[in-house]
C-alpha positions in Angstrom: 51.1 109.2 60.7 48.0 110.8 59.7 44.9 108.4 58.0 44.8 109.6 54.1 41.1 110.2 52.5 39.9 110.2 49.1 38.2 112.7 47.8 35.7 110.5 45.9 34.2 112.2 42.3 31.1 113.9 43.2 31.9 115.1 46.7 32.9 118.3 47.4 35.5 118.9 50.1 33.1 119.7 53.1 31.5 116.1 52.4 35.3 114.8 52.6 35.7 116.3 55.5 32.5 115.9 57.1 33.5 112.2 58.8 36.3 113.8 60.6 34.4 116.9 61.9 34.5 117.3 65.8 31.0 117.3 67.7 29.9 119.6 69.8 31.0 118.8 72.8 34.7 119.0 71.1 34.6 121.7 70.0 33.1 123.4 73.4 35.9 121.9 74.8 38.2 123.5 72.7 41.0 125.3 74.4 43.9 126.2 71.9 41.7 129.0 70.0 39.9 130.7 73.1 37.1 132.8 71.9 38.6 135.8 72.8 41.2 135.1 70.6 39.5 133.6 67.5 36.9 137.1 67.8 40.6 138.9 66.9 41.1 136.9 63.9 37.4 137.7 63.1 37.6 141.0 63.1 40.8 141.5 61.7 39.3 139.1 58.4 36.2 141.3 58.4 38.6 144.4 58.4 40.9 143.5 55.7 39.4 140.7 53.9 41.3 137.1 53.8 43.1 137.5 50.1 46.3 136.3 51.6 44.6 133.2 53.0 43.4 132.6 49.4 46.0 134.0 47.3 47.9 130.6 46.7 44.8 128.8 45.9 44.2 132.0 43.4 47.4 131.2 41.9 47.9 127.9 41.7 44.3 127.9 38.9 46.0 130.9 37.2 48.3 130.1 34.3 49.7 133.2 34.4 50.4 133.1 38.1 52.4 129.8 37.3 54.4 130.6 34.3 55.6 133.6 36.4 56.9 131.8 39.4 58.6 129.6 36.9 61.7 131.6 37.7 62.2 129.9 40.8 62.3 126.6 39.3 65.1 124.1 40.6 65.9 127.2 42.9 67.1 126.2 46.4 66.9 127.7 50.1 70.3 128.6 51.2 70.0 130.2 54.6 69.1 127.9 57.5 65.9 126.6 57.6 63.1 124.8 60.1 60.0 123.3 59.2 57.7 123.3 61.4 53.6 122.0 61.2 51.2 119.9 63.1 51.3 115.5 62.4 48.0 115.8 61.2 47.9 118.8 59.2 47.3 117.4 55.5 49.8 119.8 54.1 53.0 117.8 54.2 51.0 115.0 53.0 49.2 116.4 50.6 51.8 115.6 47.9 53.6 112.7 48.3 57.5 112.9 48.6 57.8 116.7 48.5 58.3 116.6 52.6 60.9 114.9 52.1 62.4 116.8 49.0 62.1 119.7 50.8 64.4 118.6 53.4 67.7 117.0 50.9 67.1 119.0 47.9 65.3 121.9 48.2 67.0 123.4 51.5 70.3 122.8 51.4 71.2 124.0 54.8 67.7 122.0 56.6 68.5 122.3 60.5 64.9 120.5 61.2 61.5 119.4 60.1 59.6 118.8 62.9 55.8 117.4 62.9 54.4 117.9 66.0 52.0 115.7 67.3 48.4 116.5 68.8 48.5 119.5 66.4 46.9 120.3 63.0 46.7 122.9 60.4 46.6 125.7 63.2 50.2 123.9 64.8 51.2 127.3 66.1 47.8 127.8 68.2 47.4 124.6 69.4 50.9 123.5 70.3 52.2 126.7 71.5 54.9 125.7 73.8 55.9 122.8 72.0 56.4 125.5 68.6 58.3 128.3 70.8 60.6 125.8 72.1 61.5 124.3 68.2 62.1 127.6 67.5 64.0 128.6 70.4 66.5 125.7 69.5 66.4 126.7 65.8 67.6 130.6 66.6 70.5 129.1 69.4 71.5 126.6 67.1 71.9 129.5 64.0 72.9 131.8 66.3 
C-alpha cells in the first residue's frame, strides 16, 4: 500500500511532491520510458497540444461541465470490465472508498481490479508485460 501525503495549506503540489522526486542517478537509470520513446510523446504533445491530458481537470472546476455529466449519475457499467493501474499511482487512492465502489457497485459485471506493483501513474509503460498479460486473461476470460 502506497504512503499517503498531505498537501499542507501553503504548498503547492510540486513542493508536495518534491520529497518523493527521484535523483539523478534514478532517473538516468530509467528504463520503462526509453528516450526514444518519451521524444514520441514529445512531439506528438508539441503537435497537438495536451487538452485531453487536461480536459478532466478543466472540467472537474467548471460548473457547467459538472451539471452536465449529471446524467450519468447512479449510472452503472454493464459490459465486462478490468481495472487496471500501478500500486503506487495516487489515483485509486486519491478518494477514499471509490476503488472499491467501483468494483461492487458501479461495474456490475467487474472481472478484475488489479494494482500492479513496481508501477505508478505510467502502469502501462513501466509494467508492460505484467499489463499485456492482465489483459490477455481479461479478453480469454470474456471471450
Amino acid at each position: 500500500m502506497p504512503t499517503y501525503y498531505v498537501m499542507e495549506r501553503g504548498q503547492t503540489m510540486p513542493q508536495t511532491v518534491a520529497v518523493e522526486m527521484p535523483g539523478d542517478a534514478e532517473v538516468a537509470a530509467c528504463a520503462w520510458l526509453p528516450e526514444h520513446d518519451l521524444d514520441v510523446y514529445g512531439a506528438e504533445y508539441e503537435r497537438t497540444g495536451f487538452q485531453g491530458g487536461l480536459q478532466w481537470y478543466r472540467c472537474a472546476a467548471d460548473a457547467a461541465c459538472i451539471a452536465e455529466l449529471q446524467i450519468f449519475s447512479g449510472r452503472t457499467i454493464d459490459v465486462p470490465a478490468l481495472f487496471v493501474a500501478g500500486e503506487s499511482d495516487w489515483g485509486p487512492y486519491q478518494r477514499p472508498g471509490d476503488f472499491e465502489a467501483m468494483q461492487s457497485i458501479a461495474c456490475t459485471r467487474m472481472v478484475g481490479a488489479e494494482l500492479i506493483d513496481g508501477a505508478g501513474h505510467w502502469v502501462q509503460q513501466e509494467q508492460a508485460t505484467a499489463v499485456n498479460q492482465l489483459l490477455l486473461d481479461f479478453l480469454q476470460t470474456v471471450a
